[in-house]
C-alpha positions as CSV (number, residue, x, y, z in Angstrom):
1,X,-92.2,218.0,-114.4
2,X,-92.2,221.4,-112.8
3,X,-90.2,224.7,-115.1
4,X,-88.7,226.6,-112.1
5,X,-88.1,230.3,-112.8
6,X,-85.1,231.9,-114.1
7,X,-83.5,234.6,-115.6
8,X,-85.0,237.0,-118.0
9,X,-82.7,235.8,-121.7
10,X,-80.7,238.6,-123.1
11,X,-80.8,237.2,-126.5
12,X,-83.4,237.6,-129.3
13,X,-84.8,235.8,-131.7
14,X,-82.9,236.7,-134.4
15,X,-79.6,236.5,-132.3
16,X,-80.6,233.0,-131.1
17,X,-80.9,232.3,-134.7
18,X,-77.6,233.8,-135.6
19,X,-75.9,231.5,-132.9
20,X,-77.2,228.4,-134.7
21,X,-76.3,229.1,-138.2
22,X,-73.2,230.6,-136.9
23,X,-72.4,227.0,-135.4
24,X,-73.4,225.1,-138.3
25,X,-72.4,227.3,-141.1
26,X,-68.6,227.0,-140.7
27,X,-66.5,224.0,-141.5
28,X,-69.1,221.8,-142.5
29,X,-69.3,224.3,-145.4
30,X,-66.0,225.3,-146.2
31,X,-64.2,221.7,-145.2
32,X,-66.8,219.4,-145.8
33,X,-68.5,220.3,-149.1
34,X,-65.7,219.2,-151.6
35,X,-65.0,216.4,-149.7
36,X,-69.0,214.5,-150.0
37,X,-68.8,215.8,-153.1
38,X,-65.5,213.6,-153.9
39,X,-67.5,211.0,-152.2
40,X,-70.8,211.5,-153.5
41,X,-70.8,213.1,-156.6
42,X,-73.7,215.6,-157.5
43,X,-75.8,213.5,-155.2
44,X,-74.3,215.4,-152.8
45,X,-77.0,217.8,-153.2
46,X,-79.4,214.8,-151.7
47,X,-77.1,213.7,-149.2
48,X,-77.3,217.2,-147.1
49,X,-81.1,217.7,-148.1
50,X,-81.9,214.1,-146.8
51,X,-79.8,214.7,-143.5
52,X,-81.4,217.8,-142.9
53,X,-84.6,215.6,-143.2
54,X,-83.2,213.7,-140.3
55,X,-82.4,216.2,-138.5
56,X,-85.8,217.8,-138.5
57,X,-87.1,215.0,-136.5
58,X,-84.8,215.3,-133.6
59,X,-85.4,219.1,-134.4
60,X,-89.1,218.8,-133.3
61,X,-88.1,216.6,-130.7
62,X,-86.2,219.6,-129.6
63,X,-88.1,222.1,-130.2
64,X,-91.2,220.2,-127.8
65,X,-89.0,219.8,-124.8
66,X,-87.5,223.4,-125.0
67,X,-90.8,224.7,-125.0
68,X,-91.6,223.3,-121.7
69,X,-88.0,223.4,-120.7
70,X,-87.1,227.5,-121.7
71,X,-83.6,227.1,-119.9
72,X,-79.9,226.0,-120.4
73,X,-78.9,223.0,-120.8
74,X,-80.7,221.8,-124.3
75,X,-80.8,217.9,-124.5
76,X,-79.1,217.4,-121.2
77,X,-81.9,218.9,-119.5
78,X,-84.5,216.9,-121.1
79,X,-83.1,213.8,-120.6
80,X,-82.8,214.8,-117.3
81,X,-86.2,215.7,-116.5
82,X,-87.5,213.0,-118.3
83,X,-84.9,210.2,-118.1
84,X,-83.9,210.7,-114.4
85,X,-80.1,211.3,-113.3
86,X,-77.8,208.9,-114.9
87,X,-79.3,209.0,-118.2
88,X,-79.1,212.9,-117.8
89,X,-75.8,212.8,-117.2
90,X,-75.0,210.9,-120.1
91,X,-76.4,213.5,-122.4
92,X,-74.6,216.3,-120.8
93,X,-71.8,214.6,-120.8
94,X,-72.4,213.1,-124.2
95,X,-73.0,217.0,-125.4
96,X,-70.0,218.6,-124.2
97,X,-67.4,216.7,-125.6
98,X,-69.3,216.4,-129.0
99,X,-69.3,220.4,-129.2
100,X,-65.3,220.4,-128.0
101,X,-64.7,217.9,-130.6
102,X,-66.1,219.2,-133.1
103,X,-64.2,223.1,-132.4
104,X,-61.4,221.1,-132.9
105,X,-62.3,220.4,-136.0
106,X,-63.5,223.6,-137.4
107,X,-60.7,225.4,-136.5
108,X,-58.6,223.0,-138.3
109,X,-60.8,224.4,-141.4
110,X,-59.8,227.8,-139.9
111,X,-56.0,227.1,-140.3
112,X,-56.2,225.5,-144.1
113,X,-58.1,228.5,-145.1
114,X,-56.0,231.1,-143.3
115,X,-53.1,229.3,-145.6
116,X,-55.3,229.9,-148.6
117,X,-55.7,233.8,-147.6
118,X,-51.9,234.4,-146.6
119,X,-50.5,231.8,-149.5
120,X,-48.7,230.5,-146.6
121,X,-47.8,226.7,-146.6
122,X,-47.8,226.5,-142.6
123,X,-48.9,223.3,-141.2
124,X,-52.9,224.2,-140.3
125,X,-52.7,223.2,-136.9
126,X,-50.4,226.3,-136.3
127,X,-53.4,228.6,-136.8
128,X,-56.1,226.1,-135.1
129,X,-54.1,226.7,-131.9
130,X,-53.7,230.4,-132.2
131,X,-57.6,230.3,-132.9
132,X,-58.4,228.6,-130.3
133,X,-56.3,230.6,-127.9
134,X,-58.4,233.9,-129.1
135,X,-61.7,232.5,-128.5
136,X,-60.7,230.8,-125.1
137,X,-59.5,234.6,-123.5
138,X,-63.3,235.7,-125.5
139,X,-65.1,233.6,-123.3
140,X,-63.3,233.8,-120.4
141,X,-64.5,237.4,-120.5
142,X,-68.0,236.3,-120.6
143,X,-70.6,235.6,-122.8
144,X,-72.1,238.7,-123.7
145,X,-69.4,240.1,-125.7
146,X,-68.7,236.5,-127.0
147,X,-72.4,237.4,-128.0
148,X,-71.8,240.4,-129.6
149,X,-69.0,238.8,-131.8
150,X,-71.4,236.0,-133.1
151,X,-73.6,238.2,-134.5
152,X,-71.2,240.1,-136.9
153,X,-69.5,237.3,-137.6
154,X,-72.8,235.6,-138.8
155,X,-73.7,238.2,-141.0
156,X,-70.4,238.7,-142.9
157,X,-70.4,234.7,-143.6
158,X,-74.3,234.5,-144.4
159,X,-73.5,237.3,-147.0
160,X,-70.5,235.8,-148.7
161,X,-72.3,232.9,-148.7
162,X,-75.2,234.0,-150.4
163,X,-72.9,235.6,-152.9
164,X,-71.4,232.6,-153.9
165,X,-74.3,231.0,-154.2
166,X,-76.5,233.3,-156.4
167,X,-73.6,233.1,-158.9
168,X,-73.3,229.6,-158.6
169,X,-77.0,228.9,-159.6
170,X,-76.3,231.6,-162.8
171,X,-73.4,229.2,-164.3
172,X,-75.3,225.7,-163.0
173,X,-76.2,223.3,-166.5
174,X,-78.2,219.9,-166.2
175,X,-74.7,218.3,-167.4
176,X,-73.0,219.4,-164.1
177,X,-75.3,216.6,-162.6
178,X,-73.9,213.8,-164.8
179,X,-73.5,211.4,-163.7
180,X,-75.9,212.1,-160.6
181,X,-75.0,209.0,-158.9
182,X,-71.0,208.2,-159.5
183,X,-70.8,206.6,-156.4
184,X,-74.0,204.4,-156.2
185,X,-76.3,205.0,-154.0
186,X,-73.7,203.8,-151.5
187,X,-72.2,206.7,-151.7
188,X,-75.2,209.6,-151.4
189,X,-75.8,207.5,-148.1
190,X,-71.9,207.8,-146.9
191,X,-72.5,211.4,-147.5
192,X,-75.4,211.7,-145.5
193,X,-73.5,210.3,-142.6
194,X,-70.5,212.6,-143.0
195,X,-72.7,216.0,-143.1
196,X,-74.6,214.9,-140.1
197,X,-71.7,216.7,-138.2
198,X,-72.5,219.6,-140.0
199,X,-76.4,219.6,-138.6
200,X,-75.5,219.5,-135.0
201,X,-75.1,222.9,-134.0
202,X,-78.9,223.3,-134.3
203,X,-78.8,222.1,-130.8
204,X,-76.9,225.1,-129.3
205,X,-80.1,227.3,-129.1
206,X,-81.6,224.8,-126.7
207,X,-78.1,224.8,-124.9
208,X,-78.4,228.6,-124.2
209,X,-82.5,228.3,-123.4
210,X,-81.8,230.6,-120.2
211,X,-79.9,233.4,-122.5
212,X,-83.2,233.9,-124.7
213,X,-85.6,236.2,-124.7
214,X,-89.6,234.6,-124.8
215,X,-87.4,231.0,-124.8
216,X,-90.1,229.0,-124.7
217,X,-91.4,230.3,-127.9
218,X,-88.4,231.7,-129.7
219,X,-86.0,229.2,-128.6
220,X,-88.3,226.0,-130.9
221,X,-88.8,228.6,-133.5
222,X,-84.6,229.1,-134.0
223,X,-84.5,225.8,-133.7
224,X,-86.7,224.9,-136.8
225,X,-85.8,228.5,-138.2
226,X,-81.7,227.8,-138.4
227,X,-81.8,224.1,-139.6
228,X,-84.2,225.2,-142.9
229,X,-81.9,228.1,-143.4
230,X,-79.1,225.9,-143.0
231,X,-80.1,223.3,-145.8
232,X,-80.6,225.8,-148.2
233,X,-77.5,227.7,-147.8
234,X,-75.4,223.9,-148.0
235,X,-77.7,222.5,-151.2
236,X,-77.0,226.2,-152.6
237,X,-72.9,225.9,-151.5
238,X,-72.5,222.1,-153.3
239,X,-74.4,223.9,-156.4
240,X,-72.2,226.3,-156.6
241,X,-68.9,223.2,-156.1
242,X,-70.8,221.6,-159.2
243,X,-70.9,224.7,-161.0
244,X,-67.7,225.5,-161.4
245,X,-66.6,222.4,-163.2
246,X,-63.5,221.7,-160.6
247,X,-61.0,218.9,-161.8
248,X,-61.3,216.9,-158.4
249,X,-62.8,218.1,-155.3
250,X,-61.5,218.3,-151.5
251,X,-61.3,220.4,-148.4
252,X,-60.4,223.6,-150.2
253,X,-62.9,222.9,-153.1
254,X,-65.2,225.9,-152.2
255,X,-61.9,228.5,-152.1
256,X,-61.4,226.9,-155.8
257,X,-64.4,227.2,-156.9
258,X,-64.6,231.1,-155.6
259,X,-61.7,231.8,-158.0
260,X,-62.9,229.8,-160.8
261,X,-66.5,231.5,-160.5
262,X,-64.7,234.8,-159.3
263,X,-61.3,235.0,-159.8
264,X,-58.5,235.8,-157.5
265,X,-60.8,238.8,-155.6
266,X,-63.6,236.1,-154.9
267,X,-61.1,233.7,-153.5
268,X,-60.0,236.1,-151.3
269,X,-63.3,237.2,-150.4
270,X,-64.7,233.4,-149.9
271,X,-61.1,232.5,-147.8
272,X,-62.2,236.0,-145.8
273,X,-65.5,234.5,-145.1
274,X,-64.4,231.1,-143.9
275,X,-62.2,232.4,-141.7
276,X,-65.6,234.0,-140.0
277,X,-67.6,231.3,-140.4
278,X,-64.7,229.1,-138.4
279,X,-64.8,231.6,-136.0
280,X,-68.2,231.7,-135.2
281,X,-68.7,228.4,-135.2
282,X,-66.0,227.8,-132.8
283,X,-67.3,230.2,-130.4
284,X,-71.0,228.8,-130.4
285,X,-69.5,225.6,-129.7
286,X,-67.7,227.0,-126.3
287,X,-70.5,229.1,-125.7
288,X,-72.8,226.0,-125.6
289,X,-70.5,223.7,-123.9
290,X,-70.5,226.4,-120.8
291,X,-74.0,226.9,-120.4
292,X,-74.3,222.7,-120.5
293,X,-71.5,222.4,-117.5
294,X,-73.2,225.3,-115.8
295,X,-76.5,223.3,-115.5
296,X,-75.0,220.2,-114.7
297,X,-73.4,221.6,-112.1
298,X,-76.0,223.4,-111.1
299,X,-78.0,220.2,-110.6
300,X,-74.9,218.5,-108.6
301,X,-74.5,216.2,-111.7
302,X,-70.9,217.4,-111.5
303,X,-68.6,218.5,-109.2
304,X,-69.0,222.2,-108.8
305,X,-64.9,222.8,-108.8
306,X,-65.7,221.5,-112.5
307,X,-67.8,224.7,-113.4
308,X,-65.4,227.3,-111.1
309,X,-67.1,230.9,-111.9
310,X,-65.4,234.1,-112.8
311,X,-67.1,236.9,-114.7
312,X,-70.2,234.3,-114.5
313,X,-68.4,231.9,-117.0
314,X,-67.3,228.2,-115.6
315,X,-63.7,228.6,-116.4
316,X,-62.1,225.0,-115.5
317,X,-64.5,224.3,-117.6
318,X,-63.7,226.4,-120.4
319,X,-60.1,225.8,-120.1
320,X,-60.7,221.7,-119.7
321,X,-62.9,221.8,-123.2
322,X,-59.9,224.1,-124.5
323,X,-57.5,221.3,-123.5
324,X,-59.3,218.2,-125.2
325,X,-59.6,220.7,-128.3
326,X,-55.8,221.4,-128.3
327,X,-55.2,217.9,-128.5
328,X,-57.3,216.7,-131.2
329,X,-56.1,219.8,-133.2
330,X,-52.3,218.1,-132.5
331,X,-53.3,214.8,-133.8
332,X,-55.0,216.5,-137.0
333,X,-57.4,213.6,-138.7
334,X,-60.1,215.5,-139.9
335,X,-62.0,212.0,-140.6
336,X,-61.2,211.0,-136.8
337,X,-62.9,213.7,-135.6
338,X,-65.9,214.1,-137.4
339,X,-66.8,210.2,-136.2
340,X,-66.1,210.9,-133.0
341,X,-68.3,213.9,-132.8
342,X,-70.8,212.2,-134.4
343,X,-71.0,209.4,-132.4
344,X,-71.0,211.6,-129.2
345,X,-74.0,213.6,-130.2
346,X,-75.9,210.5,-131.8
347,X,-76.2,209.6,-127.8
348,X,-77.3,212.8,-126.6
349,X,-80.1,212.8,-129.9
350,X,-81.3,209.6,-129.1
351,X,-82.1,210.1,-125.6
352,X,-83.4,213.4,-126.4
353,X,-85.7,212.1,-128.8
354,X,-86.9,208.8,-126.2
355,X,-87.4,211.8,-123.6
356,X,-89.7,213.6,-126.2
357,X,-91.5,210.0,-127.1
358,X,-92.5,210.0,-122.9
359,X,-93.8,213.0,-123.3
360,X,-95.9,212.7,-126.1
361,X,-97.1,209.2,-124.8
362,X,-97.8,211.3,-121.4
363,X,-98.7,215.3,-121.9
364,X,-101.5,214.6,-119.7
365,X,-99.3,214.4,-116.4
366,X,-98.2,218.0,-117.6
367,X,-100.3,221.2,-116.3
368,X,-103.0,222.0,-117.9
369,X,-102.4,225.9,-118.3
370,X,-98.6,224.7,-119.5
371,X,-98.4,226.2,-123.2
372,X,-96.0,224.6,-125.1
373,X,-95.1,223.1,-128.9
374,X,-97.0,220.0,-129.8
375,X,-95.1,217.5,-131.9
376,X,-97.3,217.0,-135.3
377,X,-98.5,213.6,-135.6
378,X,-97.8,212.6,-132.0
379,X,-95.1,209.9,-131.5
380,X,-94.6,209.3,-135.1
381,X,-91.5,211.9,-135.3
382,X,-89.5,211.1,-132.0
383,X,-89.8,207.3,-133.1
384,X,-88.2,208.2,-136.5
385,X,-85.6,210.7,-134.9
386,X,-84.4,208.1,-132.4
387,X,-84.4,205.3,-135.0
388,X,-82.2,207.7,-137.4
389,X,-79.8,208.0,-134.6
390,X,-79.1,204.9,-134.0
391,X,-78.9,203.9,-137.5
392,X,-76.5,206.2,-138.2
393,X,-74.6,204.8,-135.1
394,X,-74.4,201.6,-136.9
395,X,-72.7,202.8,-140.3
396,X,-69.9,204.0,-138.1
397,X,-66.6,202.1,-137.8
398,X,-67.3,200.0,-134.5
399,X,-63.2,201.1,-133.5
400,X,-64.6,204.4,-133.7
401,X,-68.1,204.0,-131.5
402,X,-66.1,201.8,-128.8
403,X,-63.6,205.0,-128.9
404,X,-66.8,207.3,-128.7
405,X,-68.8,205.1,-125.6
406,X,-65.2,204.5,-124.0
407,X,-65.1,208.8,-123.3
408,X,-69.1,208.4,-122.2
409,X,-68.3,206.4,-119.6
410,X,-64.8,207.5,-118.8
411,X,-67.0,210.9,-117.7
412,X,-68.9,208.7,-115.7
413,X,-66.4,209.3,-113.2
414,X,-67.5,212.9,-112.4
415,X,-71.4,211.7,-111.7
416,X,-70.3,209.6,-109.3
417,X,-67.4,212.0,-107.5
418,X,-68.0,213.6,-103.9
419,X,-67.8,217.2,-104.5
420,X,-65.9,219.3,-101.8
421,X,-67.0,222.2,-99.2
422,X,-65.1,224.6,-101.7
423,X,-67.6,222.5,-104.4
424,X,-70.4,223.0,-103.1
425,X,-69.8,227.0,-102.7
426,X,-69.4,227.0,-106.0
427,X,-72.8,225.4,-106.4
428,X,-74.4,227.8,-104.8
429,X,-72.9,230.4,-106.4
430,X,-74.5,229.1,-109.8
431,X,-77.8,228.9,-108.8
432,X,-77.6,232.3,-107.4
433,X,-76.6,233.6,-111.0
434,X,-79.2,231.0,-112.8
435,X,-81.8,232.2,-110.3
436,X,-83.1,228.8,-109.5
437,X,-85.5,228.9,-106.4
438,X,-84.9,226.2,-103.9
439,X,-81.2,227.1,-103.3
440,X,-80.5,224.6,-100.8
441,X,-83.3,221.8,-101.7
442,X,-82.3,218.2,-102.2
443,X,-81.6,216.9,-106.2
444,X,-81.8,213.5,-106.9
């Protein structure tokens, strides 16, 4: 397992940190808050903190294979390395359409809160798809001043948020967690699987691996850094839901509660900062999903018309992932795509966490000056990161995982597709801009 050399990252620390709680901090705040907590009651607070558990295990897994992996490509270039081709591919695969998915759905949370900011009664879809159209023509541009965009974005949420929160804990009583179980137990668990969705943007540091500065230390730190921030700023968010005493809860709960806690200004302010956090998230999502098809390609896992280049971004690929998210934006089942996404990415974490088992079982086959992050308690953490996955797999709707493996191997199409002379230009032309040595040397 040989790291070949690459670019110098542009990105620091903090900025690789600001992509993944831009990415998670958007819908699965704004959206999905009042809807566990319809579900789950004041256990809600448990359902986020125990997926956030969950997610720390694949986290590590992560955060090992990045540090001996510093490029992009996240959990399909693990599995790759590790795995071999097919199973690679599967990943990738499995890791792009989970990240399009899920823009689809967080820009449907940006269109039912640019109705709550306007008072408009538009259909939401109407502002996912002029959303979507503004950060498709942002990246198309390139990624640094989708970079630049991130950041601000991040920090007007993260603030808001904060607000909300700090408020939240001053009107909070022990009776707003009574009953703390409404649902059973049944239904903290239904909530864990729900907010898993809004856990998996952790993964888009390791996606962007080549863009950060010192990756193989900073990238497993943002990684560990942004889920921990993450969980306190959702536990703090439903605390806040609980506080202010709402008759029922739902997708708009946390614009209600703003007003309630507030009044009119702080629903304006909180409908202000979704509309960032949306945003943001959206972006990290297409941000990730190109540096994934750009390493694919790279590795002639794809065909390199698939990841065309202009101003360094792989536009059909941009413009395909805009496509798929266009459509699921039309059909508009917020429930729909949250399952789909999540059984999408439970593939790409399971394999990511089986490629970190092989290594722990066999870090001796690595070089011994190789500095990288050592997984505490060796394989105890990868075994209970892939076991999570796939028991969260199995309290989906089976309709839904068929629908989910269907598009897995649908893609499969693409592995096994002869690229053309134009193709293979294009390949070329990638490595040349990912600076990986060996231009012209055979990948299996």
């Amino acid at each position: 397992m040989q790291n070949g050399a690459r670019r110098t990252g542009g990105l620091s620390l903090y900025a690789a940190i600001a992509f993944a709680v831009g990415n998670m901090v958007g819908a699965g705040v704004f959206v999905l808050s009042g809807l566990v907590v319809n579900i789950a009651g004041p256990a809600a607070v448990f359902s986020y903190l125990l997926c956030g558990l969950l997610v720390v295990f694949s986290g590590l897994s992560y955060a090992a294979l990045a540090s001996i992996y510093p490029e992009d490509g996240g959990g399909y270039l693990y599995a790759r390395r590790i795995l071999g081709a097919y199973p690679g591919f599967l990943a990738g695969w499995a890791m792009y359409i989970s990240v399009t998915i899920a823009t689809a759905f967080v820009l449907l949370g940006f269109g039912i809160y640019a109705n709550l900011l306007t008072g408009a009664n538009l259909d939401p879809r109407y502002g996912a798809v002029a959303a979507l159209v503004l950060l498709t023509a942002l990246n198309l541009r390139g990624v640094s001043e989708a970079g630049k965009a991130e950041v601000a974005l991040v920090a007007a949420k993260v603030a808001i948020l904060v607000g909300l929160i700090l408020v939240g804990l001053v009107h909070i009583r022990i009776t707003d967690f009574t009953p703390l179980l409404p649902g059973g137990v049944g239904g903290m668990l239904q909530g864990v699987t729900m907010v898993f969705f809004a856990y998996i943007g952790f993964q888009v540091v390791a996606m962007m691996g080549g863009e950060v500065k010192g990756s193989s230390k900073s990238v497993p730190l943002a990684t560990l850094a942004s889920i921990g921030i993450v969980a306190a700023i959702y536990t703090g968010v439903i605390v806040a839901l609980l506080a202010a005493r709402l008759p029922t809860y739902g997708s708009e709960s946390v614009f209600d509660a703003a007003v309630v806690l507030f009044g009119s200004v702080g629903g304006t302010i909180v409908a202000l900062g979704a509309l960032f956090s949306t945003l943001s998230s959206a972006n990290a999502n297409i941000i990730g999903a190109s540096r994934i098809i750009l390493e694919m390609a790279s590795e002639k896992q794809i065909p390199g018309r698939f990841a065309r280049l202009r101003k360094d971004q792989p536009i059909n690929s941009i413009l395909l992932g805009a496509g798929l998210a266009l459509l699921l934006i039309l059909i508009g089942n917020l429930s729909f795509i949250v399952e789909l996404t999540n059984v999408t990415i439970l593939v790409t974490m399971a394999l990511v966490n089986i490629s970190a088992l092989i290594l722990v079982r066999q870090e001796a086959l690595l070089p011994p000056e190789k500095s990288y992050f050592a997984v505490p308690l060796g394989v105890l953490f990868p075994l209970l990161g892939a076991a999570s996955c796939v028991a969260m797999l199995l309290t989906l709707a089976l309709p839904i995982v068929l629908l989910g493996i269907g598009v897995l191997l649908a893609g499969s199409a693409l592995f096994v597709l002869e690229d053309t002379p134009e193709g293979e230009r294009i390949v070329r032309e990638i490595r040349l801009l990912l600076r990986r040595p060996g231009d012209m040397e055979t990948v299996d």
